[in-house]
ROVOLO-728249 format. One line per field, with one value per residue (C-alpha): residue number from 1; residue in one letter; chain; x, y negated, z. Coordinates in Angstrom, 3 decimals, padded with zeros to 6 digits. Layout:
N
seq = (NUM, ...)
type = (A, ...)
mol = (A, ...)
px = (X, ...)
py = (Y, ...)
pz = (Z, ...)
This chain:
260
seq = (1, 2, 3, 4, 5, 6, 7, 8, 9, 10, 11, 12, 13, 14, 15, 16, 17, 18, 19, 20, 21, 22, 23, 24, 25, 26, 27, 28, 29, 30, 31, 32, 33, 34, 35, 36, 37, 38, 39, 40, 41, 42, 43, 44, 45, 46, 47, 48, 49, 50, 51, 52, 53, 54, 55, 56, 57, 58, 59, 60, 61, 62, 63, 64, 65, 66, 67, 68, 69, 70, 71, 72, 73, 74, 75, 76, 77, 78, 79, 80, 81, 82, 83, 84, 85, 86, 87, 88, 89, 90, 91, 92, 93, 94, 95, 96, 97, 98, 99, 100, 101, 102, 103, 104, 105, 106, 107, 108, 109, 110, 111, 112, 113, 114, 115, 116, 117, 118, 119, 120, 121, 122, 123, 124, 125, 126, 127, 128, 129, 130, 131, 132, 133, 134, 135, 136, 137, 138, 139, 140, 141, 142, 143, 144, 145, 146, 147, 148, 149, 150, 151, 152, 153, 154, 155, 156, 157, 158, 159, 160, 161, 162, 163, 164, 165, 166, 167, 168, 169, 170, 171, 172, 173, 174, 175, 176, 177, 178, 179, 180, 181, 182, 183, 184, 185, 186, 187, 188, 189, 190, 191, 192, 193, 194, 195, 196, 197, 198, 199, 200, 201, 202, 203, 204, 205, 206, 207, 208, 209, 210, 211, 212, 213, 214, 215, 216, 217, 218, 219, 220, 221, 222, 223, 224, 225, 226, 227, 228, 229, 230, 231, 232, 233, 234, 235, 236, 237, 238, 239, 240, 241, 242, 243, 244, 245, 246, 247, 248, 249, 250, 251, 252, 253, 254, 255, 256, 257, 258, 259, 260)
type = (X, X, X, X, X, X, X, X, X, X, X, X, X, X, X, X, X, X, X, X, X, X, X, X, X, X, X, X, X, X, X, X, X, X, X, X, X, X, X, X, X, X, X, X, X, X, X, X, X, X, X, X, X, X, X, X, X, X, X, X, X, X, X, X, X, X, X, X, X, X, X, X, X, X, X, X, X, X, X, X, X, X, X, X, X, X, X, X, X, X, X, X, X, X, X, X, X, X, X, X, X, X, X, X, X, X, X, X, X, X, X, X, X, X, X, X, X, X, X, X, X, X, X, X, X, X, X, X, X, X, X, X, X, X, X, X, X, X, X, X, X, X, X, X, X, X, X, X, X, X, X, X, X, X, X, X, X, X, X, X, X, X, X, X, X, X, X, X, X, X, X, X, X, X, X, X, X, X, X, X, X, X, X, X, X, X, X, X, X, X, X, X, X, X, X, X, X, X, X, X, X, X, X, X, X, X, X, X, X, X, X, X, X, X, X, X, X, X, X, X, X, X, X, X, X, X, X, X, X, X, X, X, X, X, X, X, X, X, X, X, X, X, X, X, X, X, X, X, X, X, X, X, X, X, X, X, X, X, X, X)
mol = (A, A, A, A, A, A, A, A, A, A, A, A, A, A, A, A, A, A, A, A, A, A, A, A, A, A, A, A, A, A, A, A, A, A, A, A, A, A, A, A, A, A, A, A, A, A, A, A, A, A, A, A, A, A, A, A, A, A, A, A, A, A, A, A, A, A, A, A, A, A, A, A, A, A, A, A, A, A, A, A, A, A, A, A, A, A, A, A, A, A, A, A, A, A, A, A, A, A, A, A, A, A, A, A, A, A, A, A, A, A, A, A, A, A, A, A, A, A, A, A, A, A, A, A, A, A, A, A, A, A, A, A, A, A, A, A, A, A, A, A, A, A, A, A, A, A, A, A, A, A, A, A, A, A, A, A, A, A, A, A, A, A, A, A, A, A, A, A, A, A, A, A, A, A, A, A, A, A, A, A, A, A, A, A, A, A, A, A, A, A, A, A, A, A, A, A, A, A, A, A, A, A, A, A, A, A, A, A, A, A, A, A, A, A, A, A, A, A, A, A, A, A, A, A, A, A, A, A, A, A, A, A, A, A, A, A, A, A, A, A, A, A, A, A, A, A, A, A, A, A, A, A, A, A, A, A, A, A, A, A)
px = (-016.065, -013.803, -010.374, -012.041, -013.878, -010.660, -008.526, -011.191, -010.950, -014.574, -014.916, -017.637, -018.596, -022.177, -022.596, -022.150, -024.442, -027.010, -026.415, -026.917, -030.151, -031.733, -030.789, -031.884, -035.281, -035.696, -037.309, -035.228, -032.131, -030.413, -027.689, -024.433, -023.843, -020.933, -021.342, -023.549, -021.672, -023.113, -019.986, -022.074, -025.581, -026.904, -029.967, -031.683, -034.750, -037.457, -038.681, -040.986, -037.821, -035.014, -033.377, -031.751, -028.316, -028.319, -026.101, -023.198, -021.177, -018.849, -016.921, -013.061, -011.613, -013.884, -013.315, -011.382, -012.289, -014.883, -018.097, -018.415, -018.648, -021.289, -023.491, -022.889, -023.999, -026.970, -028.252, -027.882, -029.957, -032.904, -032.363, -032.479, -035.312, -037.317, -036.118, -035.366, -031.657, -030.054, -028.668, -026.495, -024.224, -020.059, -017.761, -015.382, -011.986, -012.869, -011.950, -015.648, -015.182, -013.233, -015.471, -019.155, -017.663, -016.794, -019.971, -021.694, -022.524, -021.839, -020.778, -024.079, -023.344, -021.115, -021.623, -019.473, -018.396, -020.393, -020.053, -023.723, -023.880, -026.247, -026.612, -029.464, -030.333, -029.246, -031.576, -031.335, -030.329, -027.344, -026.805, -026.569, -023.768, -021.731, -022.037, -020.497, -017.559, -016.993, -016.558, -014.375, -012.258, -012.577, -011.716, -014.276, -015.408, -018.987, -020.313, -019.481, -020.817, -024.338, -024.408, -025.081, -027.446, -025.911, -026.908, -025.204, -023.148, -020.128, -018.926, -015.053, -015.422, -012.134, -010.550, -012.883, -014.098, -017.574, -017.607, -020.851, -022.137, -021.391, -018.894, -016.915, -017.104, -015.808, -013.154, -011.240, -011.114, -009.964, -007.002, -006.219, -002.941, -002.629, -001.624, -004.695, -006.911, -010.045, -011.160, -015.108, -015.628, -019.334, -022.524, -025.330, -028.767, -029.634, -033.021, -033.450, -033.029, -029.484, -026.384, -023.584, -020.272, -016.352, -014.143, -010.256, -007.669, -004.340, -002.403, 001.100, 002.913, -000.077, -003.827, -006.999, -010.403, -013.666, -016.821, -019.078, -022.987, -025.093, -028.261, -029.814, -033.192, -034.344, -031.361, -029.273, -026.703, -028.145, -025.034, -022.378, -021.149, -017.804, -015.297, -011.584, -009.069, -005.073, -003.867, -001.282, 000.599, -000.674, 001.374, 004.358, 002.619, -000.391, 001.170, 000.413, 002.772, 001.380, -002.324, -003.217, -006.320, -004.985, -003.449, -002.161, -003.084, -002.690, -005.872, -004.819, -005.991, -009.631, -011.762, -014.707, -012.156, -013.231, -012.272, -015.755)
py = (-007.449, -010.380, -008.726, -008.339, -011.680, -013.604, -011.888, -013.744, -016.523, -016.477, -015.901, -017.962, -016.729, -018.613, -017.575, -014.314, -014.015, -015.879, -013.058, -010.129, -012.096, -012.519, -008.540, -007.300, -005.254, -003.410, -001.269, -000.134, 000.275, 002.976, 003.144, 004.909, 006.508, 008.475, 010.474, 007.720, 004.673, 002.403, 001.820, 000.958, 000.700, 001.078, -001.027, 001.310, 000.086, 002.480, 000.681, 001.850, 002.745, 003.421, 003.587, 000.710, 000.296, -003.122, -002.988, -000.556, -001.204, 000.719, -000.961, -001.306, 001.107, 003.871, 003.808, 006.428, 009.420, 010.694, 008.767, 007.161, 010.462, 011.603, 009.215, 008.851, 012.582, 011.641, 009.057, 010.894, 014.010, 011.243, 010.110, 013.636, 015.268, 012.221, 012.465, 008.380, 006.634, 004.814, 001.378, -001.073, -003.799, -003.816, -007.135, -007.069, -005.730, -004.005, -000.506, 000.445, 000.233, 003.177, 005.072, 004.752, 006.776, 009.315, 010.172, 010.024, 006.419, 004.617, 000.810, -000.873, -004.514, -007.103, -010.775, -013.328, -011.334, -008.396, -005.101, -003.274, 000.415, 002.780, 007.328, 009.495, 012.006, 015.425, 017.729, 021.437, 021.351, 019.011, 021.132, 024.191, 022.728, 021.419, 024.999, 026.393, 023.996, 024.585, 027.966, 028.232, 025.822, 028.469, 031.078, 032.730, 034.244, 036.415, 033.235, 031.660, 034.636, 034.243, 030.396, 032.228, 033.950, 037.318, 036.129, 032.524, 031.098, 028.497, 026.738, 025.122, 023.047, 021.633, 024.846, 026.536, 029.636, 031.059, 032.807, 035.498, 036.164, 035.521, 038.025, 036.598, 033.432, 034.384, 036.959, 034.287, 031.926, 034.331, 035.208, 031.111, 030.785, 029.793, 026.352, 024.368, 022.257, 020.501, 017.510, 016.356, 012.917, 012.914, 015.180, 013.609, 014.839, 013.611, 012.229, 015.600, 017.700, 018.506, 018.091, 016.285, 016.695, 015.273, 016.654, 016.087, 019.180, 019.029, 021.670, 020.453, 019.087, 018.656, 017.177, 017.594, 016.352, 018.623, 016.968, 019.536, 019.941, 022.684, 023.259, 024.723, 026.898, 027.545, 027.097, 029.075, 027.824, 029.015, 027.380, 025.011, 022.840, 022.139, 019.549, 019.429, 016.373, 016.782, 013.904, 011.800, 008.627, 005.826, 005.436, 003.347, 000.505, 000.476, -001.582, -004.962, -006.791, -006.168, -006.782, -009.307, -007.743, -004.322, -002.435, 000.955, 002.410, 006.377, 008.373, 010.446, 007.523, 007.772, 006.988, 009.262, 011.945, 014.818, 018.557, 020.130)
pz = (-051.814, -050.672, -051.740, -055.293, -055.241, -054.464, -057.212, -059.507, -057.984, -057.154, -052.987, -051.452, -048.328, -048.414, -051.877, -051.133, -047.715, -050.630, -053.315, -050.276, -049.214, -052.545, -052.999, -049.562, -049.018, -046.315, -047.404, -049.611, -047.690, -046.227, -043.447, -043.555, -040.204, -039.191, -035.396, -034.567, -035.684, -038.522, -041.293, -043.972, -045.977, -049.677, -051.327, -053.354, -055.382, -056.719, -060.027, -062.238, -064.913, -062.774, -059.381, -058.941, -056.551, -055.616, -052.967, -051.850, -048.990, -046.570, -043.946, -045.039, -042.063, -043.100, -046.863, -048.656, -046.364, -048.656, -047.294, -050.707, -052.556, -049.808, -050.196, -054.160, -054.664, -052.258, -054.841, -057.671, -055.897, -055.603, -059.229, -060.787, -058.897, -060.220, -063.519, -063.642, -064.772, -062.302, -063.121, -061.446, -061.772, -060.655, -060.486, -063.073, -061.841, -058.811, -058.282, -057.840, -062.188, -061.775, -058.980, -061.020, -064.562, -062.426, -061.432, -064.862, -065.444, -068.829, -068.933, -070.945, -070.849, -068.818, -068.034, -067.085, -063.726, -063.585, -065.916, -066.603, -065.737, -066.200, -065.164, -067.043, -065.229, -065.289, -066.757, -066.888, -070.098, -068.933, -065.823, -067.866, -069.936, -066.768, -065.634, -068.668, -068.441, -064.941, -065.375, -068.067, -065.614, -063.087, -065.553, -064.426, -067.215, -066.026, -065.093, -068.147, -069.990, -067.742, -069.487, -073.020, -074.708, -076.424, -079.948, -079.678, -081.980, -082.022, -084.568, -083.949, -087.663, -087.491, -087.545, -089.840, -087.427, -086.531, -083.364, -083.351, -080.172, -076.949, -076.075, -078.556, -077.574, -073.966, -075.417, -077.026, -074.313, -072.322, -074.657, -075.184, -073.645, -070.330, -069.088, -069.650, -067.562, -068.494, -067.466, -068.610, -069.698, -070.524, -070.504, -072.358, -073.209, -076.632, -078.430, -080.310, -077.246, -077.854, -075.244, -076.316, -074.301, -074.381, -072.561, -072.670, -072.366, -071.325, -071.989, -071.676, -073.856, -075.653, -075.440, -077.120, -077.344, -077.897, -078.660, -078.647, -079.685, -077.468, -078.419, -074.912, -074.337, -070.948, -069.091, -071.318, -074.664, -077.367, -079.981, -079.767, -082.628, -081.612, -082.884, -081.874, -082.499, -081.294, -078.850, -081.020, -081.450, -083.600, -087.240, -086.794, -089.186, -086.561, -083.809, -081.015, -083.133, -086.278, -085.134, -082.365, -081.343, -081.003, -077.720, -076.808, -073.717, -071.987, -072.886, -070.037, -067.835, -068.082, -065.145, -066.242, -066.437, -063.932, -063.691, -063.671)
């Protein structure tokens, strides 16, 4: 953390052994081993709520070879056979803000230094969705047929059309025109016991965004209410120097953005 720390201005080495202390239980943390060596450990906390990841830490030589994602998927397999969120905090401006959205968690809350995140877990209902996405990805389209039942129904309301059935459904994307790739920004299981994604796809020179509504029984989509908007510029009346508070940015840079 001291490369991140000090581009806040806020290193302290005895502050920080303090913060690892006050966060440490045994108990409740795990070592990172690779062919025997120790490169770096987690703090995970079993509360009554939530997992909670206290503490994440691989040693500097060893980072970027994939460890991180190892043990990442790790945590989350604890979090959804349990059925409990996960939460965590991240210091502002460190790239581990870019590594947590990728792997399903949504920022909550910040403080002064720290930015509040938080992962439901993935139900079946979620996974089933994920599934479906992924194999449209793949094009592989009897998998993505297996996701539905044969009486489904979508519903693309910004274009007006009602697709009946699943064969349908799969006949037209398979006829889209090629080109595109999608990349899935959330998966969320809703209150009412729908799934909500967003996914982004770019299919060059253009971009869209779905947000899509899947109602889901027993593993299997039972109807999607789908909603498509066109990537475009902001009006020419719409810009920094006209409004102080306002910035443009790429919406093709998107941490949470992940080809399923």
């Amino acid at each position: 953390m001291r490369e991140s720390l000090t581009q806040l201005g806020r290193y302290d080495e005895e502050r920080a052994r303090a913060r690892l202390v006050e966060g440490f239980v045994p108990a409740s943390t795990h070592h990172i081993e690779v062919q025997g060596e120790r490169v770096g450990f987690i703090v995970l906390k079993h509360l009554s709520h939530a997992l909670r990841l206290d503490h994440f830490y691989i040693d500097p030589p060893w980072q970027n070879r994939g460890i991180g994602a190892k043990v990442m998927r790790w945590v989350c397999e604890q979090a959804d056979a349990e059925l409990l969120p996960i939460e965590l905090c991240a210091l502002k401006d460190s790239d581990s803000n870019r590594f947590y959205p990728r792997w399903g968690f949504a920022k909550v809350g910040e403080g002064e230094w720290d930015n509040d995140y938080l992962r439901m877990p993935v139900t079946p209902s979620v996974r089933a969705v994920r599934q479906f996405w992924s194999a449209l990805q793949a094009r592989d389209w009897a998998a993505a047929r297996a996701c539905l039942f044969d009486d489904m129904e979508a519903v693309w309301w910004t274009s007006g059309e009602r697709l009946c059935g699943a064969d349908t459904l799969i006949d037209v994307n398979q006829h889209y025109p090629e080109g595109w790739t999608i990349q899935l920004l959330e998966v969320e299981h809703l209150q009412d016991g729908r799934v909500m994604s967003l996914a982004r796809v770019d299919h060059p020179p253009q971009r869209f965004f779905a947000t899509s509504f899947f109602r889901v029984d027993d593993g299997r989509i039972a109807g999607i209410d789908e909603y498509w908007a066109t990537v475009e510029a902001p009006p020419q009346w719409r810009t920094p120097q006209a409004f102080a508070s306002l910035s443009h940015f790429d919406p093709g840079e998107d941490p949470r953005a992940q080809i399923p």
